[in-house]
Backbone bond lengths (Angstrom), bond angles and torsions (degrees), N, CA, C in turn:
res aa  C-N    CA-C-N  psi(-1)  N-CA   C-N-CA  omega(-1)  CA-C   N-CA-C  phi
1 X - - - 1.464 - - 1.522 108.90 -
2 X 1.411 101.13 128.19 1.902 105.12 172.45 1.536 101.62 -61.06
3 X 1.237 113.56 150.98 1.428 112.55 142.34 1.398 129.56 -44.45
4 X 1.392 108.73 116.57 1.391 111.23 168.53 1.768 136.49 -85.72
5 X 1.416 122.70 132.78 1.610 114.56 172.38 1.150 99.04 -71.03
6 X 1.282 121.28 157.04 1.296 128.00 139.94 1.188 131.47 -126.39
7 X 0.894 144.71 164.70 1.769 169.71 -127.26 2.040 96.65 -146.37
8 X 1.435 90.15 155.42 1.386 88.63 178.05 1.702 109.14 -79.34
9 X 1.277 129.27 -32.44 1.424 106.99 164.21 1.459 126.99 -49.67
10 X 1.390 103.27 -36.26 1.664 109.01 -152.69 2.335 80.02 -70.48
11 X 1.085 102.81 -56.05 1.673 106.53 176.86 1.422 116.51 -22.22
12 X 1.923 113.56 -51.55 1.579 121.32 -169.45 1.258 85.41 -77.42
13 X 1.312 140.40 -35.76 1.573 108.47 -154.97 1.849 104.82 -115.71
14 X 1.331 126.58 13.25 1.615 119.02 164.25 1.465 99.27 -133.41
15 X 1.455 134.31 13.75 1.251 100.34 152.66 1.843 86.35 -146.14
16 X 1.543 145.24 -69.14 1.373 147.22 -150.75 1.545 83.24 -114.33
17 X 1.543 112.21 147.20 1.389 117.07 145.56 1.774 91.16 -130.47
18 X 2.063 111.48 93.82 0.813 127.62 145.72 1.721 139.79 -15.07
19 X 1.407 111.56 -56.20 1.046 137.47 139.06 1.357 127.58 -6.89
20 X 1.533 90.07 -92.78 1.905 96.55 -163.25 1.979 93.39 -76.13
21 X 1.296 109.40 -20.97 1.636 100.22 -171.91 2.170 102.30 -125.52
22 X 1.194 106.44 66.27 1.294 114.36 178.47 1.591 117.82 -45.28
23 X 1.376 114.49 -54.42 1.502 124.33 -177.77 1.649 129.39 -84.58
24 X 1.530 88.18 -9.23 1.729 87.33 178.42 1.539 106.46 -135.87
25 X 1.210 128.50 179.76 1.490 141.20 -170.10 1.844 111.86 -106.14
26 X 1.146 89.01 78.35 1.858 78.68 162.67 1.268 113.88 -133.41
27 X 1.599 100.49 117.43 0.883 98.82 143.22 1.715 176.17 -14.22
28 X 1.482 120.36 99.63 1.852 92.58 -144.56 1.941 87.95 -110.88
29 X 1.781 118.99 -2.20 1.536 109.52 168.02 1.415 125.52 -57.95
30 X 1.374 99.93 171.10 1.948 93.81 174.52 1.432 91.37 -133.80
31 X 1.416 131.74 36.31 1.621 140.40 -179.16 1.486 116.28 -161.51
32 X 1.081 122.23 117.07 2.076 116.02 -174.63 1.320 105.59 -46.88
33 X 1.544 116.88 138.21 1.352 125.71 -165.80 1.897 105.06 -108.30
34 X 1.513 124.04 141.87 0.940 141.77 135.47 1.353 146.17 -73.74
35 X 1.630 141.36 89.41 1.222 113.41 -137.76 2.439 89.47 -132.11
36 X 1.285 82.27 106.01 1.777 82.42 -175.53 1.798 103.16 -81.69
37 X 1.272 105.87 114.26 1.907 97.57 163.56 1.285 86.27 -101.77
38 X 1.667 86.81 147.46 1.384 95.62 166.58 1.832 84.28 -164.70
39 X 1.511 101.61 -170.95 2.085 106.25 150.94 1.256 93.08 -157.73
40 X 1.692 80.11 -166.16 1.350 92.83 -144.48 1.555 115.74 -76.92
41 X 1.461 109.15 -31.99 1.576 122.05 -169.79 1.937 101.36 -77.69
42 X 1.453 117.21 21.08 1.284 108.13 -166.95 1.767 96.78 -106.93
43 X 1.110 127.30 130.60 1.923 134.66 170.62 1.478 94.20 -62.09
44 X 1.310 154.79 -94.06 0.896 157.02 -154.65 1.091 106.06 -35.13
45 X 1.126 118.52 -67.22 1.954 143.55 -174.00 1.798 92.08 -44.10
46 X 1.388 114.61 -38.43 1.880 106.01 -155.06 1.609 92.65 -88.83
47 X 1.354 122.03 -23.38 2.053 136.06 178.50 1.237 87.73 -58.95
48 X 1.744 107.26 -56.32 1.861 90.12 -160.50 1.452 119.70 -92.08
49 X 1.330 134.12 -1.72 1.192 155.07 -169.24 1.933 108.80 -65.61
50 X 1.351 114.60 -40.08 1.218 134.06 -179.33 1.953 111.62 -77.97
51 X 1.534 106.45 -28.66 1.495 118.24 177.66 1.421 110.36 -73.80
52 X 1.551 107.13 -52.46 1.189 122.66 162.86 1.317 130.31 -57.85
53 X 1.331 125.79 -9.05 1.380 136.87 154.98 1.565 120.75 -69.23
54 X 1.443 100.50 -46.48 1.341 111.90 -174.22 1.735 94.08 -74.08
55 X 0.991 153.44 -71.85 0.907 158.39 -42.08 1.779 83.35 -165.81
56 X 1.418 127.25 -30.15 1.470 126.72 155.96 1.341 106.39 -81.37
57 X 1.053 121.10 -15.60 1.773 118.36 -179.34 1.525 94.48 -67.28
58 X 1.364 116.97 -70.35 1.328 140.70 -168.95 1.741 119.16 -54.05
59 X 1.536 114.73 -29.05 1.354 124.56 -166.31 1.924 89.98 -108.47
60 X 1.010 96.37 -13.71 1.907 106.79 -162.24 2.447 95.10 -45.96
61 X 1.385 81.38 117.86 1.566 92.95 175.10 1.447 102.34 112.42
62 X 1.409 117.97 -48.99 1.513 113.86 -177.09 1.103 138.36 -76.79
63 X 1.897 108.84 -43.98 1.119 141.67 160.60 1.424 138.94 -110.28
64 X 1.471 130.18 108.00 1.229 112.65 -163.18 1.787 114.23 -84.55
65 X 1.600 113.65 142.55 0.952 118.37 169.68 1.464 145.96 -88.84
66 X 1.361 144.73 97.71 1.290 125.63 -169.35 2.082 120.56 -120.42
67 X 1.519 86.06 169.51 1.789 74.92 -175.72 1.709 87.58 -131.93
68 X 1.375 97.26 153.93 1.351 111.78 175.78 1.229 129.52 -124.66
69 X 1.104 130.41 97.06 1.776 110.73 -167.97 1.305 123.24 -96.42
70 X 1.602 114.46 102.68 1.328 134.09 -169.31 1.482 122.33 -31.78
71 X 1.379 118.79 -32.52 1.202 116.13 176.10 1.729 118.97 -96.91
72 X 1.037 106.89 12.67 1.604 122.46 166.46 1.597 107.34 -107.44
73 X 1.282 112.17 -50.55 2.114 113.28 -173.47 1.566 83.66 -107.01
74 X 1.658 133.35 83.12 1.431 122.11 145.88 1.937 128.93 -49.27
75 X 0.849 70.54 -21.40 1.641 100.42 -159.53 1.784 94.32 -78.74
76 X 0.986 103.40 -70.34 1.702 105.59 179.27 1.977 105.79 -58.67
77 X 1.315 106.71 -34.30 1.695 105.33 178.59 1.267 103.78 -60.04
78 X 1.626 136.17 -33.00 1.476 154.69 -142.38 1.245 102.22 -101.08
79 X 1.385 122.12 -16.10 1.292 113.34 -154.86 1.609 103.39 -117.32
80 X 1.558 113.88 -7.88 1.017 121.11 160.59 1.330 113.18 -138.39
81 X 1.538 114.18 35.34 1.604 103.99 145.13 1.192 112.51 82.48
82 X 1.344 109.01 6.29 1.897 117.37 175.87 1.749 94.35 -57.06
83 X 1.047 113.16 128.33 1.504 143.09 -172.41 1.868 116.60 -114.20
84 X 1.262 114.40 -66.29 1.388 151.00 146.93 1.390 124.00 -80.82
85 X 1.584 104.66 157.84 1.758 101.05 -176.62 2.009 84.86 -141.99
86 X 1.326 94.99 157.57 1.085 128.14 -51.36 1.427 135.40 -37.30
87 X 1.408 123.27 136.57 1.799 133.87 149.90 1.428 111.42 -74.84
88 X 0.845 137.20 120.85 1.781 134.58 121.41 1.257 115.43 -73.12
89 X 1.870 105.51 124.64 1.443 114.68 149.02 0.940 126.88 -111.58
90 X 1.981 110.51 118.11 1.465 84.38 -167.59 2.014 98.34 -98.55
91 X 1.521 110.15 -173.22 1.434 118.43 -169.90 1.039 96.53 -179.06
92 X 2.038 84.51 110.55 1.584 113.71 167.52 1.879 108.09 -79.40
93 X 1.547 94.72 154.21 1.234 107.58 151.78 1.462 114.63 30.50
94 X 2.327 72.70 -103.38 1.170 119.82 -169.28 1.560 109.39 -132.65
95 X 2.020 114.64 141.17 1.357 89.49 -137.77 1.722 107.06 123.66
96 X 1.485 102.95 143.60 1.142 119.96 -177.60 2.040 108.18 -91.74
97 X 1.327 115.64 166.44 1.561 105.13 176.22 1.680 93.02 -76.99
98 X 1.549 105.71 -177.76 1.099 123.47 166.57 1.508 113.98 -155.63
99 X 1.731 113.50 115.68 1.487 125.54 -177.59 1.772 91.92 -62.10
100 X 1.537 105.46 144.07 1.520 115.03 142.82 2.003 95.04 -125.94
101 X 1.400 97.83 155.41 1.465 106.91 -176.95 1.279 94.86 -112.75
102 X 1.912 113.36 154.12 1.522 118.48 159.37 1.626 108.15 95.96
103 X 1.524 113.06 150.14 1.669 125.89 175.07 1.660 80.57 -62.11
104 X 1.444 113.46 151.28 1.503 147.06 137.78 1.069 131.20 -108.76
105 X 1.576 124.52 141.48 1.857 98.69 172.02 1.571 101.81 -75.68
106 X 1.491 89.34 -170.04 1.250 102.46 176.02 1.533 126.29 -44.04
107 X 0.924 117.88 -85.34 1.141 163.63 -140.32 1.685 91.42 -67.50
108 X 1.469 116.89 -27.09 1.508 111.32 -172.04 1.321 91.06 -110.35
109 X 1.657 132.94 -13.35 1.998 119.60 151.43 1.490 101.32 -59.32
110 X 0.925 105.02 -43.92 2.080 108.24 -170.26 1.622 87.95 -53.60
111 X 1.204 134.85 -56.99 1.478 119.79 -158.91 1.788 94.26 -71.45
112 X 1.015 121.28 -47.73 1.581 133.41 -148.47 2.132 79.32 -62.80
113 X 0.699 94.81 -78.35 1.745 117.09 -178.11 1.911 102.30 -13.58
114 X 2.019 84.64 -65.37 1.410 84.12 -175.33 1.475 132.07 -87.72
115 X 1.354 112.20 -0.62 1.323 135.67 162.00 1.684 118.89 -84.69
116 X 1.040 116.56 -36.39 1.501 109.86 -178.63 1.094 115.44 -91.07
117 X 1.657 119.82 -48.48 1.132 130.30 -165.54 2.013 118.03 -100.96
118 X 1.356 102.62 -7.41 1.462 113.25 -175.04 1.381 110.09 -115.62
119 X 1.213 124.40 -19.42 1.507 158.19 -176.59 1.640 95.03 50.75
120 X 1.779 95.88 77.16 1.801 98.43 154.39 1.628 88.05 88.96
121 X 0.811 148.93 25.46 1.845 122.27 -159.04 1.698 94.48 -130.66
């Protein structure tokens, strides 16, 4: 699976529908989610943008991938507190999300990925 953008609908209906469940966290995926904000005019954001390519090639079936660009979905950046770009959120399963801030190399998303979202595997 390519990496996917998303839009704030496509958001309520494959991973939160904010909306109908304002105060609590459920989940609406059936695969641990990756979710990169970033945009476009950001240097950091364009370093990690290419990892994150590979990195849906590589996770493609297990983990779903998405990108968000903060100054198009404010609203979805707002709603979890995106501050800085890039954010990763990642979101297991089962389980709350969890922000990491800042470009990473590879190799320490590969742990984050397979530790948070694969649990260890």
């Amino acid at each position: 699976m390519a990496v996917t953008h998303l839009t704030r609908d496509d958001f309520r209906t494959k991973i939160y529908d904010f909306e109908r469940n304002p105060g609590s966290w459920k989940f609406e995926g059936d695969k641990p989610v990756l979710v990169d904000f970033y945009a476009s005019w950001c240097g950091p954001c364009k370093m990690l943008a290419p990892i994150i390519e590979e990195l849906g090639e590589e996770y493609a079936g297990r983990v779903d991938i998405y990108k968000v660009d903060v100054d198009e979905q404010q609203e979805l950046a707002a709603l979890f507190g995106v501050r800085s770009i890039p954010t990763l959120l990642f979101i297991p399963r089962d389980g709350k999300p969890q922000l990491a801030q800042g470009a990473m190399p590879r190799a320490e998303l590969r742990r984050l990925i397979d530790q948070l979202l694969l649990g260890g595997k």
